[in-house]
Every structure is written in C-alpha cells, then in structure tokens.
N, C-alpha and C positions, 0 to 999 in steps of 0.2 A: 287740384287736390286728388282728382281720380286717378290722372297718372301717375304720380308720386305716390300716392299707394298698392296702384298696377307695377311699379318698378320697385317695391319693399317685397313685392308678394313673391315679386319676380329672383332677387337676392337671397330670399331664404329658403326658396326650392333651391336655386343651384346650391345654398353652402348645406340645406340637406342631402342633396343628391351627389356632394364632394364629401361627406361624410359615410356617407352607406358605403358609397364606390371602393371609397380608404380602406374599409370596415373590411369588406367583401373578400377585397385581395390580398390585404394583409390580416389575417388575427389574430386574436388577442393583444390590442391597443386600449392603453391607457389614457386617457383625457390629455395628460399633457404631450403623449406622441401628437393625438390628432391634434393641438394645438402650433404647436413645432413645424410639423407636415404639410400642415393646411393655412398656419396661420392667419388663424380664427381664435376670437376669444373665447377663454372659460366658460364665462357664461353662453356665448351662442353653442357650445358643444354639446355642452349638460344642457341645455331647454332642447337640442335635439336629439341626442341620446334620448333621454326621455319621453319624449313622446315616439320614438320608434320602438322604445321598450314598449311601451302601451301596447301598439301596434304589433308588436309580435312578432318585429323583425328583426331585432337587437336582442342581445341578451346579454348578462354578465358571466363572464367565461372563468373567472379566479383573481389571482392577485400576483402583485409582482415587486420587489422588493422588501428587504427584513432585514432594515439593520439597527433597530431600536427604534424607528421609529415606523410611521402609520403606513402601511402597505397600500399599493394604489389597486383599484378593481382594473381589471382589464374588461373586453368589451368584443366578442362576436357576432357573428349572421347566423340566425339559426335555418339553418339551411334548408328545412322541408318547410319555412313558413308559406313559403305557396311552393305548389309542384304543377306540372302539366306533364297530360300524357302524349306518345305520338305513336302512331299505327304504320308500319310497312307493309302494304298491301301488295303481294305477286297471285301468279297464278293458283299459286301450288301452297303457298304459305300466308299467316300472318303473325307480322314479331312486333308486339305491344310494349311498349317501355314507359316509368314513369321515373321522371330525373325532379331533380332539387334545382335549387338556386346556383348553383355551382356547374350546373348541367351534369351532374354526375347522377346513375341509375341508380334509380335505390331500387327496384326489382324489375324482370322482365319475363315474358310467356313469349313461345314459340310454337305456334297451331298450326299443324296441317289443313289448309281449308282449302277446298278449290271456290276459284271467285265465280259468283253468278251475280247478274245484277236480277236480283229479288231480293224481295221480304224476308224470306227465310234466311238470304246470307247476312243479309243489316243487322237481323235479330240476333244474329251471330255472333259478330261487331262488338255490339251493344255488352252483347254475354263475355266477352273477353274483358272488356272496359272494367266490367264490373268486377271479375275474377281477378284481376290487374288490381283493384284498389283494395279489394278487402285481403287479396294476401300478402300487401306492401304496407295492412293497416294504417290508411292514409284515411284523415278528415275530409269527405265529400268537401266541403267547404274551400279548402284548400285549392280546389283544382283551379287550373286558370282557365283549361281547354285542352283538347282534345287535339292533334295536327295528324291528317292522313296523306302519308304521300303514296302516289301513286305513278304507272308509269304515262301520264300525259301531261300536256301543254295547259298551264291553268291560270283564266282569267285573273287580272291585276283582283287582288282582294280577298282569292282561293275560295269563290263561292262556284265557279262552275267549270271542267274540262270542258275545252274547245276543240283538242285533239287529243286523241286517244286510242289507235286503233291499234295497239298491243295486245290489249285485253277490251276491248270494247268500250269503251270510254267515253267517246266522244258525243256532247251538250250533258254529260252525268252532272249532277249539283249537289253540293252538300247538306243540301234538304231532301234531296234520295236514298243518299247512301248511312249519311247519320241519323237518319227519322228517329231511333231507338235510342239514339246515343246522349243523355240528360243533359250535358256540357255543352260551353262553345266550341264550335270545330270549324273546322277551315279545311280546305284541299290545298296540295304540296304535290308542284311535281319532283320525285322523287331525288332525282340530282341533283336540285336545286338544293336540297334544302340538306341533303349528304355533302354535297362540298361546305356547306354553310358553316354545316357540325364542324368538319376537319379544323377551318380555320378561326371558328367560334372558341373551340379548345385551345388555342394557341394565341390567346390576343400580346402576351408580349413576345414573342416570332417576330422573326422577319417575313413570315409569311402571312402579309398583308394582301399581295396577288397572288393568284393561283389558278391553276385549271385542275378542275377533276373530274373525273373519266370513272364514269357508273358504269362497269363491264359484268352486265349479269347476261341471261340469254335475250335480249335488247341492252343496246348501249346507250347511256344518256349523258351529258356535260353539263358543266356548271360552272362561269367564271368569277369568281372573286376577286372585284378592283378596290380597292385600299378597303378591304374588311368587309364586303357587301358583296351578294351576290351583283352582278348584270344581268338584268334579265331581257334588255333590249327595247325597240321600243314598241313591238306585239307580242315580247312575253315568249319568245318561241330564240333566243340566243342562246348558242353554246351546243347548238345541235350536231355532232361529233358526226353520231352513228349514222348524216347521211351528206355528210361529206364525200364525193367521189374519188374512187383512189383509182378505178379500174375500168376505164370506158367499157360498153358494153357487156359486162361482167354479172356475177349474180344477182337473181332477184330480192330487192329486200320490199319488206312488209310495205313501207308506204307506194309501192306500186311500180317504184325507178329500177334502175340496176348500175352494180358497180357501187353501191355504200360501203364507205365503213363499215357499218353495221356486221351485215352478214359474212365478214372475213374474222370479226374479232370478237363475235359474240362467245361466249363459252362452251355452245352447244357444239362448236367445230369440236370441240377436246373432248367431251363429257360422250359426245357420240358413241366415241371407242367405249366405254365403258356402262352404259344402258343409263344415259342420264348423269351418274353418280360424277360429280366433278372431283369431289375428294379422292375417290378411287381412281382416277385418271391421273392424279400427280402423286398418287404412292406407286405407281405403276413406273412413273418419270424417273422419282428419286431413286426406285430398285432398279434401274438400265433397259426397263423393255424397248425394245428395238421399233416395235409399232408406236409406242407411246413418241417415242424420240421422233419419230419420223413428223408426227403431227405435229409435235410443238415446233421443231425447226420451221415447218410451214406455216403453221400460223404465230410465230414469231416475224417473222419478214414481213408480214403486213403488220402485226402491231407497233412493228419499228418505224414502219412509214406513218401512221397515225401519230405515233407523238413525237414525231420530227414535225410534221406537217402544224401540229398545233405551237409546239415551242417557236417554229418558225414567223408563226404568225403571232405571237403575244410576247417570246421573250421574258418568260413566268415560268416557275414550277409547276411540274404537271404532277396529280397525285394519285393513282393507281388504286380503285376503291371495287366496292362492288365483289362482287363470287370470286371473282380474279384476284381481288386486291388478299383475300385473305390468305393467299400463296405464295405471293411474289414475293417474299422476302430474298429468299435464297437465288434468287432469279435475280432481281435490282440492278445489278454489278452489272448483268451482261447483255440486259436490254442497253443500260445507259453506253455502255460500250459500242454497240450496235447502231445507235442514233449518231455516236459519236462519229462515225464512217459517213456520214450524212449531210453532217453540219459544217457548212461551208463556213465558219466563224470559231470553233473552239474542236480542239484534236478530244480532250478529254473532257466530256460531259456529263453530270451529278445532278441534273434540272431533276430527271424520275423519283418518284420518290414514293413510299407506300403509305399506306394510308392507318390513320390511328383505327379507325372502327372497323374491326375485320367483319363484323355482322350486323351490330346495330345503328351504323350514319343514318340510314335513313329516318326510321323509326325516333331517333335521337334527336337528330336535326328539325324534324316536324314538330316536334317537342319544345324544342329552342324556339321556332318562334314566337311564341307565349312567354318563357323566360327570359329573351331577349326585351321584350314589349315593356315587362313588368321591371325587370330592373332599370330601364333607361328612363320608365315613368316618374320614377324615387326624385 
C-alpha cells in the first residue's frame, strides 16, 4: 500500500513538473493545448493549474478565441514568483544582479569596491544585496539565495574555496564572507558558473557541450558536457590558464611558468593603455601601430590556447570574460587563425562569442538557485 501511493505521489509531481516546464517555454496555453501537448487529462491539468495558481507560480495571462462562442483562458509563469541574486566578486569591482524564473535580469548595480577580506568589506556585500532589492522592488520573500562567484577553486557544495590565490581566497567560506548577507548563499567559482549561464540561456541549441574561457586579468574555464558544468573529480577541471604553452616561459601567479595564463590574460593589452581595456581596443579599431603591434602578439598565443582546447574536446569554445565583450569584430579572424592549426578542418567556426558581455558571472551564480527551483516543480 505504501508504494503504491510512494509511486501516485511520484506521477503527479512529474505531470506537475510536465506542466510548469510546458507553461515555462511556451506561454500563453490554454488547458486544452496542455492537454494535446502532454496528453494528460482535463481534469489532472485544472487540479494542477490550480494549485500552482494558489502558489503563485501560474497565472491567467488572457483569452484566446472569439467566434460566438466561450473564449478559453490562457495560462503563464509569473516570472519574478521567485528571483535570486548573484554577486561577481573581482578585485576592483562588484556587479550584483537579480534575475527571474527565465533567468533574465530584472535590475543590476555595478560598485567599484576593492576586495578586503574584512568585516567592513562583508558589510559592503550585505549593503549592495540590500540596495539590489529595494531598487528592483522585489518581495524579500521571494529570494531563493544569494550566489557569489569568485575567482577560486570551490568545494563540492560552494561552502568553502580551497584555492584561491588571485585574490586571496584560499580555506575563505561562506559564513566569512556572507555573515551580513540575510539569504542563502553559496560560493561559485567564477567560470564555472559563467559558462553555466552561456549555455543555461540556450537550452534548445545545439550547444549542449562547450568550453568557455573566462579571459579577465586571470583566466578561468568551464566545461559544459550535455548541459552541466564538469567539474572533475576535485572540483578543480577546466583549468585553461595553467595549461603550459611555453616551456620555461613567464611567471604566472600559481608559482610555475610558461601558463596560459599570463600570455592571454588582458592585462598584456590594457597595459598599453594604464589599465583601461576599452581604451586599448578603441586604439585597435582607429589603426594605432603600437596598439596593432600587441594584439598581433598576443593573438598568436590566444590561437594556440583554443586550438589546444578544441583539440582536446572537439566542442565549441566560447570566448567570455573582459575579452569576450570585444571580440566580435575579431571572431572571423581568430577562427581563421586556429584554422592554420587544425590538422582536421581547413575552415574552422568552433570560436564563438559569448551572450553575457558583462554579467555571466554574476548571472550564472544566480542560475544556480533558479536552476534548483525550477527542476524542484
């Protein structure tokens, strides 16, 4: 008797959770589309329409039909019924974002902050979170959680970085840094959960695998195998920026030399220009000669990096991060570049640029709460 109503309980969570999902992607549906679509009966639609209206997750959107006779309601997601925020945490910045059920941003803040691990910068935190909800006039209640990505290596569960030494990071835990912060929150390393977005935004794509390549002034990766990150099996996979390209070659941050890293980070370009990476490619696109000189150089390594990676997944790779928000105009002649490389295809299109030119990270740390909750339905 128990299982037999452990396997009813079990039936009409999935034909609820075949209904939301329908709702979700498609709306404004009328009872008898979900009926058709899903085929499911009348009644199991309406007893769950219904109690998701209760719930606050459905709503009645309008009508459809008029030709003498009774017009049908249609039926949506009301899309801020739960929101979550996420935090991109660099040295120099933090960019706050709080998205809906669709993952789309219903508002976002941009603060100059430099990172300290203290009290006064948590308090900081805390003070954005807040400034974040009340100008997106959003229900406390509403929130699912909080998601901070940052740039390190972080424990299965995002309670604690293990490695961190970009910004000092490492054994940091989310009862340090969120003490102020009211919500649930979790730690994100940073391209983990930026590739997550890319391809969270795209679930009917073909881009189900992917690599993306977080190119801010540290490089981070993220692989995506049928819709999910990889994270490996210590949480530490997808490590780009210390893949060796250059025996003996520059020092990078984790101690070695010869990374990735320190050929493709952005600070090689932004140099010429005191920081400013924007100013470095309005320099490119007006012809300066020093401008050109650099990028041709640090071009050549970037070509080897995503030859090296394509070589080894046979995946789209997606070009995100400080970098990514440039390379439009550029796309053509990287992938041409690679294409000289690849001992398999003359003309190569794998490169590709990224939807979030500023806020994956922030976004994606975000999604994983709205991920959680819709696949909970």
């Amino acid at each position: 008797m128990e299982g037999k109503q452990t396997a009813n309980r079990s039936i009409k969570k999935l034909n609820r959770s075949k209904i939301f999902q329908l709702i979700r992607s498609q709306e404004n549906l009328t009872k008898q589309d979900l009926v058709f679509k899903l085929n499911l009966s009348l009644p199991t639609i309406t007893q769950n329409l219904t109690q998701m209206i209760q719930c606050g997750l459905i709503q009645e959107s309008g009508f459809v039909g008029n030709t003498g006779g009774r017009s049908a309601k249609t039926y949506s997601l009301v899309r801020d019924a739960q929101v979550a925020i996420g935090l991109d945490i660099t040295k120099h910045h933090v960019i706050a974002v709080i998205i809906d059920l669709y993952g789309t941003i219903i508002y976002k803040i941009r603060k100059r902050l430099v990172f300290e691990r203290t009290d006064a910068y948590y308090q900081q935190l805390s003070a954005i979170v807040s400034e974040l909800i009340e100008q997106a006039s959003i229900d406390p209640q509403k929130i699912l959680g909080v998601g901070l990505g940052l740039p390190g290596l972080v424990c299965e569960g995002g309670s604690r970085i293990f490695y961190g030494k970009v910004l000092d990071l490492t054994n940091m835990t989310i009862d340090e840094i969120a003490k102020y912060i009211p919500y649930p929150a979790s730690l994100h390393h940073d391209a983990y959960v930026a590739g997550f977005a890319e391809t969270w935004m795209n679930p009917d794509s073909t881009m189900k695998n992917a690599f993306y390549v977080l190119i801010n002034n540290s490089i981070g990766g993220s692989f995506i195998y049928k819709g999910e990150v990889y994270s490996g099996e210590m949480n530490r996979s997808a490590e780009i920026g210390h893949v060796k390209i250059i025996p003996n070659g520059r020092r990078c941050y984790c101690g070695g030399t010869g990374c990735t890293d320190p050929y493709i980070s952005v600070s090689n370009l932004s140099e010429l220009t005191d920081g400013n990476l924007e100013a470095f490619f309005d320099l490119l696109s007006g012809g300066d000669p020093a401008a050109e000189a650099k990028w041709q150089n640090y071009l050549s390594y970037l070509t080897l990096a995503m030859h090296n990676i394509h070589i080894l997944l046979d995946c789209p790779v997606i070009l995100g991060g400080y970098l990514g928000q440039y390379m439009g105009k550029y796309i053509d002649d990287l992938n041409q570049r690679v294409s000289e490389l690849d001992p398999f295809e003359d003309h190569c299109t794998y490169i590709q640029g990224c939807i979030y030119k500023n806020e994956a990270v922030a976004v994606g740390a975000a999604l994983t709460y709205i991920d959680t909750f819709v696949n909970s339905i």
